[in-house]
C-alpha positions in Angstrom: 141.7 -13.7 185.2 143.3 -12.0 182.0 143.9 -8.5 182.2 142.3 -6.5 178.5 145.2 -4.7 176.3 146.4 -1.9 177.0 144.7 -0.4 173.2 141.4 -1.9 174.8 141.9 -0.5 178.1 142.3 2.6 176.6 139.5 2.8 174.4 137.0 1.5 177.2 138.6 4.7 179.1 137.9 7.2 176.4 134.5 5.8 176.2 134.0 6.0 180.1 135.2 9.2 180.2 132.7 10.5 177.0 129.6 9.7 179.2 130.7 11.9 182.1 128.1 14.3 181.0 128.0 16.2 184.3 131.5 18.2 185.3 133.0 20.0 188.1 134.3 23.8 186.8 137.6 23.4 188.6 139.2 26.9 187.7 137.6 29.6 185.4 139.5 32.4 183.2 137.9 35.3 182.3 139.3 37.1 179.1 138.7 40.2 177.4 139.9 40.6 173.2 139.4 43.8 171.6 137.4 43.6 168.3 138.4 46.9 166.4 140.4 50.2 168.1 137.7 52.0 170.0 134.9 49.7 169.7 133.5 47.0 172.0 135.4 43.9 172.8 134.1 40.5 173.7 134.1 38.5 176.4 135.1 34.8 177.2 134.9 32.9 180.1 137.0 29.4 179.6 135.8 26.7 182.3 138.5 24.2 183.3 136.3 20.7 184.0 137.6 18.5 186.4 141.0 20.1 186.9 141.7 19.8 183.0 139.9 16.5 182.1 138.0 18.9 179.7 137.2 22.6 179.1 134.3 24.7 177.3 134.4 28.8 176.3 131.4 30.5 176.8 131.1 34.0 174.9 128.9 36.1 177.8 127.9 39.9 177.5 129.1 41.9 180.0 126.3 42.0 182.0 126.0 38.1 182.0 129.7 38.0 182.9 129.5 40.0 185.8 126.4 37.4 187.1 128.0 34.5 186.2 131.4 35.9 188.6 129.4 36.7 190.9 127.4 33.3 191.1 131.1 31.3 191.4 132.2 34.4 194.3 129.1 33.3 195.5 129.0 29.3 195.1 130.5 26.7 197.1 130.6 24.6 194.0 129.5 24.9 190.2 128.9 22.0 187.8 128.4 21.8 183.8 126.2 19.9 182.0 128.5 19.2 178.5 125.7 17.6 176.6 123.4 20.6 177.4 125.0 23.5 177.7 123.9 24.2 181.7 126.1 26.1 183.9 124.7 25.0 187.4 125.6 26.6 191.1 125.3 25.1 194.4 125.4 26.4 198.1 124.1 30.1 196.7 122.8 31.4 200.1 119.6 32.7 199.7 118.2 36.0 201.8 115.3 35.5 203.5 113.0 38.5 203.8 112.4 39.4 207.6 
């Protein structure tokens, strides 16, 4: 049995790799930038995917931001759907009235 090239084993890699469309968010940093002196900033919330395989910025408001910690305080694991743009959590306990 031959073994492919290494340019061929590469490329059949990258390709592998470009149909992962599902990642784990691995780390998360949360960043504030000031837009003007005494104005509102904006927000960003970088996702690290599968310890640094890839990465995606999302732009939250504030209020959004302060769900979205809270969900991964919250979550036992979160996952990211590349291809559409779905930030999911898992292991979210949920209260149940009594």
């Amino acid at each position: 049995m031959t073994s492919q090239p290494p340019a061929a084993r590469e490329r059949h890699e990258r390709w592998t790799e470009q149909q992962i469309v599902v990642r784990q968010v691995t780390h998360i940093q949360a960043s504030w930038t000031e837009q003007a002196r005494g104005e509102p900033g904006a927000f960003t919330l970088q996702l690290i995917l599968d310890n640094g395989v890839t990465e995606y910025v999302l732009r939250p408001t504030a209020t959004d931001l302060q769900v979205l910690l809270q969900l991964f305080q919250q979550s036992g694991t979160a996952m990211f759907d590349t291809n559409r743009k779905v930030l999911m959590f898992s292991d979210v306990a949920i209260k149940t009235g009594g």
